[in-house]
Biotite code that builds the C-alpha atoms (Angstrom):
import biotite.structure as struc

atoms = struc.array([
    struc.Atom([30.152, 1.463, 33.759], chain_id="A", res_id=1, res_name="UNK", atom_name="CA", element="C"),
    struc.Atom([26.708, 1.977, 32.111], chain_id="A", res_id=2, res_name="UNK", atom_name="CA", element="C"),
    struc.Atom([26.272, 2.599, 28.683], chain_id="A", res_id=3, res_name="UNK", atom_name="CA", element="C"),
    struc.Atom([25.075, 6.323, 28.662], chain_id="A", res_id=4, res_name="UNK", atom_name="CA", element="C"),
    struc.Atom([28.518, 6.958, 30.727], chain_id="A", res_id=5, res_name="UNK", atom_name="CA", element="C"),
    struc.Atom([30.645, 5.380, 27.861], chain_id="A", res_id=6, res_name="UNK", atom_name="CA", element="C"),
    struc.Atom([28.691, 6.969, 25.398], chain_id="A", res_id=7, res_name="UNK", atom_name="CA", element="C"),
    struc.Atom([29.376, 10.044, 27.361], chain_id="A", res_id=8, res_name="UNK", atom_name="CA", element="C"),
    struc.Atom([32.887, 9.686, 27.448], chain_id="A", res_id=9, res_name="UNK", atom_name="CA", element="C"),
    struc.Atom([33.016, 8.662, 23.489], chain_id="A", res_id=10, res_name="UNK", atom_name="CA", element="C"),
    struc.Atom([31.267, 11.777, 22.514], chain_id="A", res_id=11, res_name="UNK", atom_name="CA", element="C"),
    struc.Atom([33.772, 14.472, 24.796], chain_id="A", res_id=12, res_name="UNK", atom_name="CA", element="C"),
    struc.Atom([36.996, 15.236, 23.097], chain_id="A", res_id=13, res_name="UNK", atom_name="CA", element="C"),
    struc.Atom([39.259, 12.227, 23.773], chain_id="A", res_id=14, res_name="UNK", atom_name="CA", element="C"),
    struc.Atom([40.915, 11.830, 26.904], chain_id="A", res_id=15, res_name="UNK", atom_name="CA", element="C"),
    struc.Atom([44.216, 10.245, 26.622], chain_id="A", res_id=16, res_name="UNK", atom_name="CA", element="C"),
    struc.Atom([44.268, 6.211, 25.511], chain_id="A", res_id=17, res_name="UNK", atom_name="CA", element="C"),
    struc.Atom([40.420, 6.279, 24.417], chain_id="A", res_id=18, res_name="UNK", atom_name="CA", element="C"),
    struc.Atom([40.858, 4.758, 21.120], chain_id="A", res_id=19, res_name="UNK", atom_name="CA", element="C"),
    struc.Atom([37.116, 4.831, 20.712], chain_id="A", res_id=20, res_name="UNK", atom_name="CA", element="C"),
    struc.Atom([36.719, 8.331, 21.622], chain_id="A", res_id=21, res_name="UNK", atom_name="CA", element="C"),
    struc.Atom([39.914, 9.952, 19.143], chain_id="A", res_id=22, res_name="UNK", atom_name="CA", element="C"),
    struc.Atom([37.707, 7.693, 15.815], chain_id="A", res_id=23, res_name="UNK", atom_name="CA", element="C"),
    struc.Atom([34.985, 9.597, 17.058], chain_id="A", res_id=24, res_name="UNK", atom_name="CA", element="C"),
    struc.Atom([36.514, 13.019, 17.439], chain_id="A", res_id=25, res_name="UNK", atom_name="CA", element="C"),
    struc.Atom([38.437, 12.489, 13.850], chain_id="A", res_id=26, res_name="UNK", atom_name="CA", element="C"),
    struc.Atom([35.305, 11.492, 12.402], chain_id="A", res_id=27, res_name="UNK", atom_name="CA", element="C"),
    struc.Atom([33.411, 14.349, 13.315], chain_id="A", res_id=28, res_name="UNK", atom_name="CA", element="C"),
    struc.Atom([35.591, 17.144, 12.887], chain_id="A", res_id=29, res_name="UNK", atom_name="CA", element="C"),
    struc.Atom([36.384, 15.080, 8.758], chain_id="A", res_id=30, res_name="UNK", atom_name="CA", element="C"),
    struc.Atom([32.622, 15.340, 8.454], chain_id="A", res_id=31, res_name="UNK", atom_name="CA", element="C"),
    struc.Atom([32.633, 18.986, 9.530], chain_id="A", res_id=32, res_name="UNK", atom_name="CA", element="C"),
    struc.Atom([35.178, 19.758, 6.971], chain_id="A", res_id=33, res_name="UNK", atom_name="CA", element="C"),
    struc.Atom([33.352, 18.256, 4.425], chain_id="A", res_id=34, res_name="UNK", atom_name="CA", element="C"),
    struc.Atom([30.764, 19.754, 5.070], chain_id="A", res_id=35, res_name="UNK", atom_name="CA", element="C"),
    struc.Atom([31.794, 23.217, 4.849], chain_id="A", res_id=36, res_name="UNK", atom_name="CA", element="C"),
    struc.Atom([33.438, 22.191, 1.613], chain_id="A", res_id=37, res_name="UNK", atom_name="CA", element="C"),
    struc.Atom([30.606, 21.216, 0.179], chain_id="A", res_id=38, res_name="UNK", atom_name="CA", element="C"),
    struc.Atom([28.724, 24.551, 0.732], chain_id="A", res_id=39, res_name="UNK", atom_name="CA", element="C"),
    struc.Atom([31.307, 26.047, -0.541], chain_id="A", res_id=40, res_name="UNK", atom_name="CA", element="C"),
    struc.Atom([31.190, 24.110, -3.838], chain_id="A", res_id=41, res_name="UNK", atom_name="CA", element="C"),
    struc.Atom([27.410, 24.168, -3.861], chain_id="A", res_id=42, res_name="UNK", atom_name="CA", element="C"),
    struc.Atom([28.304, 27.617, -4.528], chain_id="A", res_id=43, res_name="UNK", atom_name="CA", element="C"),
    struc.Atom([29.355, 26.839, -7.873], chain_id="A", res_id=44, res_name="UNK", atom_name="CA", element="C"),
    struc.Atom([26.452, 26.187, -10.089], chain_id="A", res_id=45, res_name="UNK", atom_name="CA", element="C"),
    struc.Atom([27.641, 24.219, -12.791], chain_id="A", res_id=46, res_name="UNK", atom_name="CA", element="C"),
    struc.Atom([28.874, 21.512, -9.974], chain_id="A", res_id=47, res_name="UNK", atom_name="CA", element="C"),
    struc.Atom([25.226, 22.294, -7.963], chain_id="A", res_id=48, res_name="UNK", atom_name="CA", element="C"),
    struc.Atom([23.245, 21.197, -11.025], chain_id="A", res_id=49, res_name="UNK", atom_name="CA", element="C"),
    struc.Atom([25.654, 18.280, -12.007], chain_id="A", res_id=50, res_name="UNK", atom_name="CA", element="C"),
    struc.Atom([25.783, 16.242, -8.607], chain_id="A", res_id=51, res_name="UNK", atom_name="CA", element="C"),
    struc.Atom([22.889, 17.563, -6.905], chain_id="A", res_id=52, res_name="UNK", atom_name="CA", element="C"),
    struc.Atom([21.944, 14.294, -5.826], chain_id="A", res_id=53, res_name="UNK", atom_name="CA", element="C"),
    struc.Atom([24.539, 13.590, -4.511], chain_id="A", res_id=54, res_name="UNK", atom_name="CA", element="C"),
    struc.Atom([24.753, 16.449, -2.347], chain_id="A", res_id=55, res_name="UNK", atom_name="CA", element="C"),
    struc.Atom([21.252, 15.576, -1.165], chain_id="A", res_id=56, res_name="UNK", atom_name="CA", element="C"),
    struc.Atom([22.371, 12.647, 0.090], chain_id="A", res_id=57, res_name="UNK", atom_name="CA", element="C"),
    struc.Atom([25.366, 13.672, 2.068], chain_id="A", res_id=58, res_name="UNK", atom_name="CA", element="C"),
    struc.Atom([23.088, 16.619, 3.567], chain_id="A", res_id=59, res_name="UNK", atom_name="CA", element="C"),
    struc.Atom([20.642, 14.067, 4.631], chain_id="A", res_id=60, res_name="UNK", atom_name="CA", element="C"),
    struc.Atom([23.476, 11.734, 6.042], chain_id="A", res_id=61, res_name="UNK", atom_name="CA", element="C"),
    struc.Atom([25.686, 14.854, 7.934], chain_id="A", res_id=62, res_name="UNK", atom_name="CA", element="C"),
    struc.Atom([21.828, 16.023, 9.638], chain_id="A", res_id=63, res_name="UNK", atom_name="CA", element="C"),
    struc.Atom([21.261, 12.651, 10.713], chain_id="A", res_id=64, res_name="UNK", atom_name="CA", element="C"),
    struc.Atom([24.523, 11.827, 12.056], chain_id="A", res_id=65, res_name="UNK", atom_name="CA", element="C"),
    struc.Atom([24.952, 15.659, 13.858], chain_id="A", res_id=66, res_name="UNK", atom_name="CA", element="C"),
    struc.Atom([21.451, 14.580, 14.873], chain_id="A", res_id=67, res_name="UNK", atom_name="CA", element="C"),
    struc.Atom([22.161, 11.605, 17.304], chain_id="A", res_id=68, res_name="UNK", atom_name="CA", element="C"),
    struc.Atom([25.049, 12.970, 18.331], chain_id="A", res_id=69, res_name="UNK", atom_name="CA", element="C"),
    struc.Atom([23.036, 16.214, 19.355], chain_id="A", res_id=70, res_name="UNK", atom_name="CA", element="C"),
    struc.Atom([20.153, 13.571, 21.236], chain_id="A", res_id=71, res_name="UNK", atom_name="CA", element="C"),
    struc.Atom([23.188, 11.640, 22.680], chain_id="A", res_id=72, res_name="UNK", atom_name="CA", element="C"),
    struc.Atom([25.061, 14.699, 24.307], chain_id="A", res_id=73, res_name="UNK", atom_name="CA", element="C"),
    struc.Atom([21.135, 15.846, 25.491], chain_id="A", res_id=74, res_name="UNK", atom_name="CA", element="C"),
    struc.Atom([20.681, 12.526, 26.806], chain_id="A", res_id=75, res_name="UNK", atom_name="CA", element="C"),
    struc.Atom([24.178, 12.463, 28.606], chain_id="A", res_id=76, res_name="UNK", atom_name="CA", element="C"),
    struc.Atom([24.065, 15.745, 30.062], chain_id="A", res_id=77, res_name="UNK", atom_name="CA", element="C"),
    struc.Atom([23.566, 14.421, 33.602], chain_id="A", res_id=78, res_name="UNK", atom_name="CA", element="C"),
    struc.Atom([27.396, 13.535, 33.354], chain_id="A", res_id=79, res_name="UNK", atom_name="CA", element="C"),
    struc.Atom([28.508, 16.737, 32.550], chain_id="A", res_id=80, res_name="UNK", atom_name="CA", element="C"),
    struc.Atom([26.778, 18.193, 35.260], chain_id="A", res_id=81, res_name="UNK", atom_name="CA", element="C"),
    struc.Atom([27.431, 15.807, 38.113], chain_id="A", res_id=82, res_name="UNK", atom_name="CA", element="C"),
    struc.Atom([25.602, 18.361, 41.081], chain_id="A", res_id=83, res_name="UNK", atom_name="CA", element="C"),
    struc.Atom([22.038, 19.233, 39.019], chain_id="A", res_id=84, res_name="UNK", atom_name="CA", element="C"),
    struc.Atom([19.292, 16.878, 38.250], chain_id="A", res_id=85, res_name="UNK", atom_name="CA", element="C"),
    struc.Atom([18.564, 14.983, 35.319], chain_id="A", res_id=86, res_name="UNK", atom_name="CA", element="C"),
    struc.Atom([16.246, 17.504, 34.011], chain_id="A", res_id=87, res_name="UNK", atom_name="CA", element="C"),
    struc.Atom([18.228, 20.333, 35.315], chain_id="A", res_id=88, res_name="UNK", atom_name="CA", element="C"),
    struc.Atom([21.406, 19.186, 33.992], chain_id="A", res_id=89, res_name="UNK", atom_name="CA", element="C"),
    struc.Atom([19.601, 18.499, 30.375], chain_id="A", res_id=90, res_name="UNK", atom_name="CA", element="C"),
    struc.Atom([18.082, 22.381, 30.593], chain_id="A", res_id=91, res_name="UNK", atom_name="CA", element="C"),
    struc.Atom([21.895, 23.635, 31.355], chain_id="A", res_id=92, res_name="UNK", atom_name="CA", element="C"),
    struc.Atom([22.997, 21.528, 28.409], chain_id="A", res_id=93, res_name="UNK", atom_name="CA", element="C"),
    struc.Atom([20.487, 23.005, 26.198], chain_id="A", res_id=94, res_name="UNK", atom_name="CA", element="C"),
    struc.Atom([21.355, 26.807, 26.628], chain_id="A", res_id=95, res_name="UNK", atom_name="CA", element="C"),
    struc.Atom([24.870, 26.253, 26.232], chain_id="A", res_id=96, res_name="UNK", atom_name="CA", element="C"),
    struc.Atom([26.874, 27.685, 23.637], chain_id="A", res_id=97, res_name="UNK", atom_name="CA", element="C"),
    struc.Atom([28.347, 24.609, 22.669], chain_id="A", res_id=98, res_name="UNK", atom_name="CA", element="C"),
    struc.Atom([24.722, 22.551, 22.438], chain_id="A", res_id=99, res_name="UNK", atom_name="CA", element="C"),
    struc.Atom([23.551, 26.297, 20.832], chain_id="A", res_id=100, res_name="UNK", atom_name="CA", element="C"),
    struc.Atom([25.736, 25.953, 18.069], chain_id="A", res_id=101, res_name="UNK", atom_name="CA", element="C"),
    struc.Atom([25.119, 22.230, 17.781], chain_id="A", res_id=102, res_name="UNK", atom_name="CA", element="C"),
    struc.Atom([21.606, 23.006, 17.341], chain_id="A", res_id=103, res_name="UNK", atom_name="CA", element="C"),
    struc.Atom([21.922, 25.540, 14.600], chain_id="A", res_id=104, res_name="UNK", atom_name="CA", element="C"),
    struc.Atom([24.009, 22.939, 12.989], chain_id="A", res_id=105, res_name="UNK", atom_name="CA", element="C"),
    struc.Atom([21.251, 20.958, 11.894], chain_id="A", res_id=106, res_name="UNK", atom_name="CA", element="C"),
    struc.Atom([18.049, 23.457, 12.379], chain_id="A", res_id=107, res_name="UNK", atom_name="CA", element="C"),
    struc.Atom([18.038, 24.914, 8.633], chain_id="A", res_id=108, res_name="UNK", atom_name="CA", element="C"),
    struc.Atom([17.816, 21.220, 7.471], chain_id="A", res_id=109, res_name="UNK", atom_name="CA", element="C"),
    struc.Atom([14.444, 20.905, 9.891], chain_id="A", res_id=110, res_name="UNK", atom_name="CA", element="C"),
    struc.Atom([12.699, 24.373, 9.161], chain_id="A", res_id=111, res_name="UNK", atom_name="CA", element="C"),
    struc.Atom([11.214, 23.857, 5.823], chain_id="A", res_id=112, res_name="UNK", atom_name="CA", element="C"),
    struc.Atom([9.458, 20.575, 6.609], chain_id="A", res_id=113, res_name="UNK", atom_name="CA", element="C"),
    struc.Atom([7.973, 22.743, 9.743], chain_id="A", res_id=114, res_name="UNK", atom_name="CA", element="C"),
    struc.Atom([7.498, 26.330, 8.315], chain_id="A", res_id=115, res_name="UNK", atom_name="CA", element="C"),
    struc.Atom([6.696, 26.846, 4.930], chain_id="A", res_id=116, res_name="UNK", atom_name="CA", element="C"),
    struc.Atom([9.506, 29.393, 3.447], chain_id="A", res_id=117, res_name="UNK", atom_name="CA", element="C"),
    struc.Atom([10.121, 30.796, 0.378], chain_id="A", res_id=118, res_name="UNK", atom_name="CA", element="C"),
    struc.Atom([13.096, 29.853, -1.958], chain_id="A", res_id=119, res_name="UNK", atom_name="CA", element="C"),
    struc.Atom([15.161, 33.003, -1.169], chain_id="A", res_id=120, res_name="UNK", atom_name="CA", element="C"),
    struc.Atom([14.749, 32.429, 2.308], chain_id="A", res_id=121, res_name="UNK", atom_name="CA", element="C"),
    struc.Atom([15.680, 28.539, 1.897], chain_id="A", res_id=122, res_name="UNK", atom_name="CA", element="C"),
    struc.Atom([18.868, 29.977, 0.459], chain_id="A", res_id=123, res_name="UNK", atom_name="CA", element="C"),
    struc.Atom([19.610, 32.174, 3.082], chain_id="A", res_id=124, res_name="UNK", atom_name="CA", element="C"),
    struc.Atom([19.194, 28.588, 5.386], chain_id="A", res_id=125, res_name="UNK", atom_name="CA", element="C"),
    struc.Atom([21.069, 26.352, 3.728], chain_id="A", res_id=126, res_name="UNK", atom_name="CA", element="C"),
    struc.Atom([24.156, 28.991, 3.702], chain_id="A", res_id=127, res_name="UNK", atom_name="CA", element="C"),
    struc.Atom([23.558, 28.866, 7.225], chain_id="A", res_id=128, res_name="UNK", atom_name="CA", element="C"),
    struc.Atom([25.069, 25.809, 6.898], chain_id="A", res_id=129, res_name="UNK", atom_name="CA", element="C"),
    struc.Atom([28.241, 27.323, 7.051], chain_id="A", res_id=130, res_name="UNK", atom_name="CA", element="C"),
    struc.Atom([28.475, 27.726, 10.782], chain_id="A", res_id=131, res_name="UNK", atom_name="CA", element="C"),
    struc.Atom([28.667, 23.829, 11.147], chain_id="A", res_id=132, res_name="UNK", atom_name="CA", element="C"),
    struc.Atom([32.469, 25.127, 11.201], chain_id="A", res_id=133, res_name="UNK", atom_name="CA", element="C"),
    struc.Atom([31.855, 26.659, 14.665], chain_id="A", res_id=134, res_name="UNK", atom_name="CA", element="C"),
    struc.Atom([31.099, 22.776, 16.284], chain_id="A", res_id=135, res_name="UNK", atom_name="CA", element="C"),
    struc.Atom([34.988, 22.176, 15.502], chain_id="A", res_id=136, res_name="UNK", atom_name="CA", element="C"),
    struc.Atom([35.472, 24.403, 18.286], chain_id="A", res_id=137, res_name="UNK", atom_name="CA", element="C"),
    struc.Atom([34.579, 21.461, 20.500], chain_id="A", res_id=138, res_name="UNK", atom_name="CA", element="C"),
    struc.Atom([38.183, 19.672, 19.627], chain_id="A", res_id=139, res_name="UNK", atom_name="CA", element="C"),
    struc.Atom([40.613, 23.020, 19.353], chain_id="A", res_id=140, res_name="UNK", atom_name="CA", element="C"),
    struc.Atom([42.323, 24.002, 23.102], chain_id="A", res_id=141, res_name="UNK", atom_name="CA", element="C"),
    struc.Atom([42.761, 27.309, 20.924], chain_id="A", res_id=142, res_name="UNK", atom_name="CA", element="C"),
    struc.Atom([39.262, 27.757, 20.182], chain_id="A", res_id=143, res_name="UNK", atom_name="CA", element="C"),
    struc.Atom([38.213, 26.973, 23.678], chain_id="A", res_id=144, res_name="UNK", atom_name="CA", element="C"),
    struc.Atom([40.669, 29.643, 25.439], chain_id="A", res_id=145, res_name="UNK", atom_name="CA", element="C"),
    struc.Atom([39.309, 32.124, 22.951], chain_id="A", res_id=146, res_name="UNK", atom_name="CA", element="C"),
    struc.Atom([36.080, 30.839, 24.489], chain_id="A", res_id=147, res_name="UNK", atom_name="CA", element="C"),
    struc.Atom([36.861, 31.151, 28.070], chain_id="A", res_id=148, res_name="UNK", atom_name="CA", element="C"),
    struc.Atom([38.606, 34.801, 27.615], chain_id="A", res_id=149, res_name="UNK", atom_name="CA", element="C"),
    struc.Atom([35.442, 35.679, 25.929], chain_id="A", res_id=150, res_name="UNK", atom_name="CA", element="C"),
    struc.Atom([33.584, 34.661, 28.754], chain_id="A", res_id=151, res_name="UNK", atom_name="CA", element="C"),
    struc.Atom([35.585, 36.128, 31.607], chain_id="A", res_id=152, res_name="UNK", atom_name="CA", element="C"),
    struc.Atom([35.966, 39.556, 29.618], chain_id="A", res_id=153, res_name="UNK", atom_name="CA", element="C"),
    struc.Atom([32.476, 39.935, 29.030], chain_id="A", res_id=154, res_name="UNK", atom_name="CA", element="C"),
    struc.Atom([31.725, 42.714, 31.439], chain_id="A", res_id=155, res_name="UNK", atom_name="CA", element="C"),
    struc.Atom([34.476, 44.239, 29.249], chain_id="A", res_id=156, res_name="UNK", atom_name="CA", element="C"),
    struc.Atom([33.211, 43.922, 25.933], chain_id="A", res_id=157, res_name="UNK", atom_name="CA", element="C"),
    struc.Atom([29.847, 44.980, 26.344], chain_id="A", res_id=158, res_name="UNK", atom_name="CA", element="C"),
    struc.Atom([31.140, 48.403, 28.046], chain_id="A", res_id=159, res_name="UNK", atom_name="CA", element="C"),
    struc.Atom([33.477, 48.695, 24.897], chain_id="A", res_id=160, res_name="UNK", atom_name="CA", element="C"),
    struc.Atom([30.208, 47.472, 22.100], chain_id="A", res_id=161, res_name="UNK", atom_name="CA", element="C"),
    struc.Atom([28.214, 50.197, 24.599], chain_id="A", res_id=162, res_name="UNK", atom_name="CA", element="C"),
    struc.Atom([30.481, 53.401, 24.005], chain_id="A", res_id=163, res_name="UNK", atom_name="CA", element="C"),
    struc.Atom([31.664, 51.931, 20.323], chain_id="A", res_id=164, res_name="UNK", atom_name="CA", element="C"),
    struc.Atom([27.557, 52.023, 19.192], chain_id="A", res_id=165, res_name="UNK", atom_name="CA", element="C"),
    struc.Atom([27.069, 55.632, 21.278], chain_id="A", res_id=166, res_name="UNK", atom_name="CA", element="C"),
    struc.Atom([29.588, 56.989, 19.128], chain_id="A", res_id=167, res_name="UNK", atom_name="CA", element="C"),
    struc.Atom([28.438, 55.155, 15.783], chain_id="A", res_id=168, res_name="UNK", atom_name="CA", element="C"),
    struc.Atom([25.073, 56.995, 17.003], chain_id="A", res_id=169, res_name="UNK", atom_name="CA", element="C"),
    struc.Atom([26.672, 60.404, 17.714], chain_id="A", res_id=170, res_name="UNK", atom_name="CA", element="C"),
    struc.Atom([28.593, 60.483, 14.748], chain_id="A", res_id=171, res_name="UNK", atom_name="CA", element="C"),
    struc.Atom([25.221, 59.512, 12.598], chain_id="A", res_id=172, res_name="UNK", atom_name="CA", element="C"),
    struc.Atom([23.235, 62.151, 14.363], chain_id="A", res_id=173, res_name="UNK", atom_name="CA", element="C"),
    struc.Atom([25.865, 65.181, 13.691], chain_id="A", res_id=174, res_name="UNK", atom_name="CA", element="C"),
    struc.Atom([26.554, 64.034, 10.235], chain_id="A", res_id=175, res_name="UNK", atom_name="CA", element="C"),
    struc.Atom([23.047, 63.814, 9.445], chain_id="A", res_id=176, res_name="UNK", atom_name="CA", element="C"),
    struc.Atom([22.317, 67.299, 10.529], chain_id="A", res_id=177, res_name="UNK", atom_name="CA", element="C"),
    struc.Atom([24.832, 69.153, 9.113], chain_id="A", res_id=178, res_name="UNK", atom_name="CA", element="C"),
    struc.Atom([25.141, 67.082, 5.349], chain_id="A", res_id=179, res_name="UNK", atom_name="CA", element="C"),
    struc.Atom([20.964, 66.572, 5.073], chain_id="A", res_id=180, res_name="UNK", atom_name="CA", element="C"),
    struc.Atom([20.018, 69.556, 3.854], chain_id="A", res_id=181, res_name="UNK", atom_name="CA", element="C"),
    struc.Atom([22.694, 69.715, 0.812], chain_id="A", res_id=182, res_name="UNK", atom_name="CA", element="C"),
    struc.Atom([22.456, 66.030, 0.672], chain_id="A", res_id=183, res_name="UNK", atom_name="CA", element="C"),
    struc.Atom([19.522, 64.599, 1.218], chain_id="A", res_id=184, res_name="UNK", atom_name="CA", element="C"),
    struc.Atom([19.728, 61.461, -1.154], chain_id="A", res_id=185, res_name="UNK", atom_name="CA", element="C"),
    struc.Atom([23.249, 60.114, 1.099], chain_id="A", res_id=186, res_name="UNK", atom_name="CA", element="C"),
    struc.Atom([22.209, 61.175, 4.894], chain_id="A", res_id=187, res_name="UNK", atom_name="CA", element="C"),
    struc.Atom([18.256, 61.188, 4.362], chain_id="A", res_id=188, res_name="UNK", atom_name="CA", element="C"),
    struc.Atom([18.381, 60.287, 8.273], chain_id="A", res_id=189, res_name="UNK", atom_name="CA", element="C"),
    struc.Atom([20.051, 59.291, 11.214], chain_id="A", res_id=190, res_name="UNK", atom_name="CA", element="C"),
    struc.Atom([19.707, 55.500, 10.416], chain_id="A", res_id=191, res_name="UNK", atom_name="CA", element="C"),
    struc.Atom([21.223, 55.900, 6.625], chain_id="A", res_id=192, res_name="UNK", atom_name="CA", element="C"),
    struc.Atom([23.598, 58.042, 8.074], chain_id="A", res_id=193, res_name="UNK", atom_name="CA", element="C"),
    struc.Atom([24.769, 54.848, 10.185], chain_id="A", res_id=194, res_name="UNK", atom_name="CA", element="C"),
    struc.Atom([26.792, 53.316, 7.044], chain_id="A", res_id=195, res_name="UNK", atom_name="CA", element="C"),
    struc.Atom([28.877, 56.316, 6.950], chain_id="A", res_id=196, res_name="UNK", atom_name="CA", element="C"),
    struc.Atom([29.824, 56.025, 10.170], chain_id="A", res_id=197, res_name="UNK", atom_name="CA", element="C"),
    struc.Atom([30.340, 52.630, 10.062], chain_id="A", res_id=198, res_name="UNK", atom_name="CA", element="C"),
    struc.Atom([32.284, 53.141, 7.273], chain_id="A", res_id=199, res_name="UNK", atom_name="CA", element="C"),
    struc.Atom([34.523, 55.474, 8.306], chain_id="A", res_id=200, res_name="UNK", atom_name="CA", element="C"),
    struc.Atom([35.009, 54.454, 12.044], chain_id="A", res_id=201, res_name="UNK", atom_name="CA", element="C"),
    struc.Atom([35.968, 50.914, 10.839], chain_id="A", res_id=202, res_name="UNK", atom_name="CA", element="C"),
    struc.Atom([38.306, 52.678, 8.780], chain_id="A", res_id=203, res_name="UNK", atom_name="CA", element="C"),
    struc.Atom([36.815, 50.996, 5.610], chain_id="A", res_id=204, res_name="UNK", atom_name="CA", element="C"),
    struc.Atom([36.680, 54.032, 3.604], chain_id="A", res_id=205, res_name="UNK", atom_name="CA", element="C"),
    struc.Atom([34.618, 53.033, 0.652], chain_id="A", res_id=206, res_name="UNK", atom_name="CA", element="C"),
    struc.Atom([33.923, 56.392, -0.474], chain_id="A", res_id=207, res_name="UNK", atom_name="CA", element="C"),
    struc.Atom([30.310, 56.160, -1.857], chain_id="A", res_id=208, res_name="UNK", atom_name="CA", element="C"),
    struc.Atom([29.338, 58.160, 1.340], chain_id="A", res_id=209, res_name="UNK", atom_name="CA", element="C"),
    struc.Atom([31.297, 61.133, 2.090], chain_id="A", res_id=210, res_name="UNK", atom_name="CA", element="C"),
    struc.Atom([30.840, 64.740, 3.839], chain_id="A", res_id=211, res_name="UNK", atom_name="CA", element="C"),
    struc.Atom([30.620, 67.844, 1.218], chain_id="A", res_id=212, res_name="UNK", atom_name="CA", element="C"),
    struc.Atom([30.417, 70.978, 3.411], chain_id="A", res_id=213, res_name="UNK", atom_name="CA", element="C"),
    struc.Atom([32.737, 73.099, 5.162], chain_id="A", res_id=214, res_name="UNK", atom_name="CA", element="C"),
    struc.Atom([31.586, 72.062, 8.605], chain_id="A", res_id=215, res_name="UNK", atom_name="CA", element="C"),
])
C-alpha cells in the first residue's frame, strides 16, 4: 500500500479496526470543539485581553494543523475518485461541500496577510471562525443524511425558496403602497418594506413595523 493511500484512509472517518484512523477522527473533531469554544470565550473581553497570547497561539496551531489536513485530503483526492484523473479528481475535491467548508475553515486566518482589511472587517473574519463547527459534519451519520436529503430534495427547495421570496416580494410591494403615504419613515420602499414581511411571515412579530390603515 503506498503512503498517500494510508494517509488517505487515516484522514476518512474510521472504518472499523483502524486504530490510526479513530486517534485521528477524535483528534480532530476535540480540536474542532475547542475551537469553537474558544471563539466563544474570545467573546468575553476581560478573558480576550488576559490570555490573548495564548489564544494566538492555539489559532496559529488549529490553522496549521486544519491546513495539512486540507493539502493532504487535496493531495489524496485521486482515491476518492477512483474513475477521474489526478487533476480531475483534485478539481472535484475542490468544489465539494465538504473541501468548501474545509476551506473556509482556515481562509479568515489567511486573508489579512493577503488583503489589507480594516479592524471591523477582521472581526467580522475571525467570527467566521465559528463555522469550523460545520467540518464535524465529516464524522456524524446524522449530519451526513441531513446532507444527502438536502441534496436529493434540492429541486424541491429551490421551488419552495422561489414562491417563499415571490411572496416576501408581493407582500413588500402591497404593503408599501398602501402604508407609504401615511408612513413614509417605516415602508419608505419596497426594499424597507421587506423586514415587515419578513417579520411577519416568519411569524416573528417584533412589532416595530406594523400596518396603520384600514386597508
Amino acid at each position: 500500500m503506498k503512503v498517500s493511500e494510508r494517509i488517505f484512509l487515516i484522514i476518512e472517518k474510521a472504518e472499523e479496526g483502524d486504530k490510526a484512523s479513530r486517534i485521528f477522527d477524535i483528534f480532530i473533531i476535540s480540536l474542532i470543539i475547542l475551537n469553537v469554544s474558544a471563539v466563544i470565550l474570545e467573546s468575553f473581553n476581560d478573558l480576550q485581553i488576559r490570555y490573548t497570547t495564548e489564544f494566538k497561539i492555539f489559532e496559529i496551531v488549529s490553522v496549521m494543523i486544519f491546513s495539512i489536513e486540507y493539502i493532504f485530503r487535496l493531495h489524496t483526492a485521486i482515491y476518492k475518485y477512483k474513475n477521474e484523473s489526478k487533476f480531475k479528481s483534485r478539481i472535484h475535491y475542490i468544489f465539494s461541500a465538504s473541501a468548501l467548508i474545509d476551506l473556509f475553515a482556515i481562509l479568515p486566518f489567511y486573508i489579512p496577510f493577503i488583503i489589507p482589511i480594516d479592524l471591523r472587517f477582521l472581526r467580522i473574519l475571525r467570527t467566521l471562525r465559528i463555522l469550523r463547527i460545520l467540518k464535524i459534519q465529516r464524522y456524524s451519520n446524522s449530519l451526513t443524511l441531513i446532507g444527502r436529503v438536502l441534496k436529493k430534495k434540492k429541486a424541491d427547495l429551490i421551488v419552495t425558496l422561489f414562491i417563499t421570496t415571490l411572496l416576501l416580494l408581493l407582500s413588500a410591494s402591497v404593503m408599501y403602497y398602501v402604508e407609504s403615504g401615511v408612513q413614509p419613515d417605516s415602508f419608505p420602499n419596497i426594499i424597507a418594506s421587506f423586514w415587515w414581511a419578513v417579520a411577519t411571515l416568519t411569524t416573528v412579530g417584533y412589532g416595530d413595523v406594523y400596518p396603520v390603515t384600514i386597508l
